[in-house]
C-alpha positions as CSV (number, residue, x, y, z in Angstrom):
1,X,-47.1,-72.8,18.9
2,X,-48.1,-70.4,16.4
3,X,-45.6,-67.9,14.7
4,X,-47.2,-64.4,16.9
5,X,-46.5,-66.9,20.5
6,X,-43.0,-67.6,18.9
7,X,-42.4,-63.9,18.2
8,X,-43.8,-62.7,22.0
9,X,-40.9,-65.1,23.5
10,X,-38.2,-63.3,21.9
11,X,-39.4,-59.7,21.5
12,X,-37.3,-57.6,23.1
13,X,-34.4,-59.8,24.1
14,X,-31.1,-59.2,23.0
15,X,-29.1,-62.0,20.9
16,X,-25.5,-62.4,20.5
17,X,-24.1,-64.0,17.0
18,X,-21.1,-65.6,17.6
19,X,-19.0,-67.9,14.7
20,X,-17.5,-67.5,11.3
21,X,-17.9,-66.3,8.2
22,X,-21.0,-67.3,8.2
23,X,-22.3,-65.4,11.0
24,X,-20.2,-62.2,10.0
25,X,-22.4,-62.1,6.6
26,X,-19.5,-63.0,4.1
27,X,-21.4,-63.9,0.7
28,X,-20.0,-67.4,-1.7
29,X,-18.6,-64.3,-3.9
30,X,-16.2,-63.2,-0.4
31,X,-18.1,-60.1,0.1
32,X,-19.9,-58.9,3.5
33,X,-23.5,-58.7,3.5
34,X,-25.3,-56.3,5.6
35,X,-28.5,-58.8,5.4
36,X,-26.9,-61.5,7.3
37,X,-29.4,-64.4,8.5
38,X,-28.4,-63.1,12.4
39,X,-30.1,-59.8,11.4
40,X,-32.8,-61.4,9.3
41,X,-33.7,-64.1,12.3
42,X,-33.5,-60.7,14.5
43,X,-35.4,-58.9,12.6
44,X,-38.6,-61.4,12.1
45,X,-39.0,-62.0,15.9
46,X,-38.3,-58.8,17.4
47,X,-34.8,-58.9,19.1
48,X,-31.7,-56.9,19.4
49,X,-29.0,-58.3,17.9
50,X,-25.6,-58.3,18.2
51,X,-22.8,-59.9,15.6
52,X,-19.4,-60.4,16.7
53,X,-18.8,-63.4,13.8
54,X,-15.4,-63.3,12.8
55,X,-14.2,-64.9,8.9
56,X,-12.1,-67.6,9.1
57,X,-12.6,-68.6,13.1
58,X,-12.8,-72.2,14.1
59,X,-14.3,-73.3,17.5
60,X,-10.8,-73.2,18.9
61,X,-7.7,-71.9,17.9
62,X,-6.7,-73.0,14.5
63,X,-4.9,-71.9,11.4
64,X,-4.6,-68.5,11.3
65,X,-3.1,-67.0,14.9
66,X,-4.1,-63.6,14.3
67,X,-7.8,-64.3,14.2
68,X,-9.9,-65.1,17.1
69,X,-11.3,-68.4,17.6
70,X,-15.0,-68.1,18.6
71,X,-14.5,-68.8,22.0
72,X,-11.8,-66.4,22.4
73,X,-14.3,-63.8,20.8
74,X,-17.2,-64.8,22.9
75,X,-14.9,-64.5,26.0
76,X,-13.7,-60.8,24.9
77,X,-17.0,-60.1,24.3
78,X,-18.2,-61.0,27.8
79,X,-15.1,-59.4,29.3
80,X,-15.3,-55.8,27.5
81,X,-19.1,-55.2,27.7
82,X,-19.6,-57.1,31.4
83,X,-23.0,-58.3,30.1
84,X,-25.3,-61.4,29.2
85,X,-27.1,-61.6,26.5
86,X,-30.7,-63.0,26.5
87,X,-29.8,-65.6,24.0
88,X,-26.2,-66.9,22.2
89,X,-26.2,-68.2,18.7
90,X,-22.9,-70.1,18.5
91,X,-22.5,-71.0,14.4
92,X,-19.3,-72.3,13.4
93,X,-17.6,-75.3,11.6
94,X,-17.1,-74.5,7.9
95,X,-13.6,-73.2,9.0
96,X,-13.6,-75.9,11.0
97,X,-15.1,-78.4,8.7
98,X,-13.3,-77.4,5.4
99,X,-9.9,-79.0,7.4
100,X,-8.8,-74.9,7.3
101,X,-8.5,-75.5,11.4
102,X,-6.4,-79.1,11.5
103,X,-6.6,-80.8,14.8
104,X,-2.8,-80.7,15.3
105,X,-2.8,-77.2,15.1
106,X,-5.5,-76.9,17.9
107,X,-5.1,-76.3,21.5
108,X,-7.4,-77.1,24.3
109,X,-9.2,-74.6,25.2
């Protein structure tokens, strides 16, 4: 499929970030980006895009009980706005990953 097809498929659709750090745009040196690879990806093939990436989420709750986990955030987001996005980019799991969310401090969610 060549890169103009690609770009006709997601033209106009609207794409919800959802994850960590890494989605929210923070940089190695902790700083937030405003060039985040969500708005990059966006950008190249013509969507809307939304970010709701929050630092320091894991895929459930973890660590840190004042910050979302990423399905909590997704679920708020759904709730607030009573819409579906076209698409859901779900990147997590260097929170997770770096053993900052420890499985006995997770609950099922």
């Amino acid at each position: 499929m060549s890169e103009e097809n690609i770009s006709l498929k997601f033209k106009n659709r609207t794409a919800l970030f959802v994850g960590d750090s890494i989605v929210e745009g923070v940089t190695t040196e902790y700083k937030r980006t405003s060039d985040t690879w969500a708005k990059l990806l966006s950008e190249k093939l013509g969507m809307r895009h939304i970010n709701i990436g929050i630092g320091g989420s894991c895929y459930v709750k973890g660590y840190n009980k004042e910050i979302l986990s990423i399905d909590e955030n997704f679920k708020n987001y759904i709730e607030s706005t009573h819409r579906l996005p076209d698409l859901i980019f779900i990147g997590g799991g260097v929170t997770t990953g770096g053993l900052v969310c420890r499985l006995r401090n997770m609950k099922q969610s």
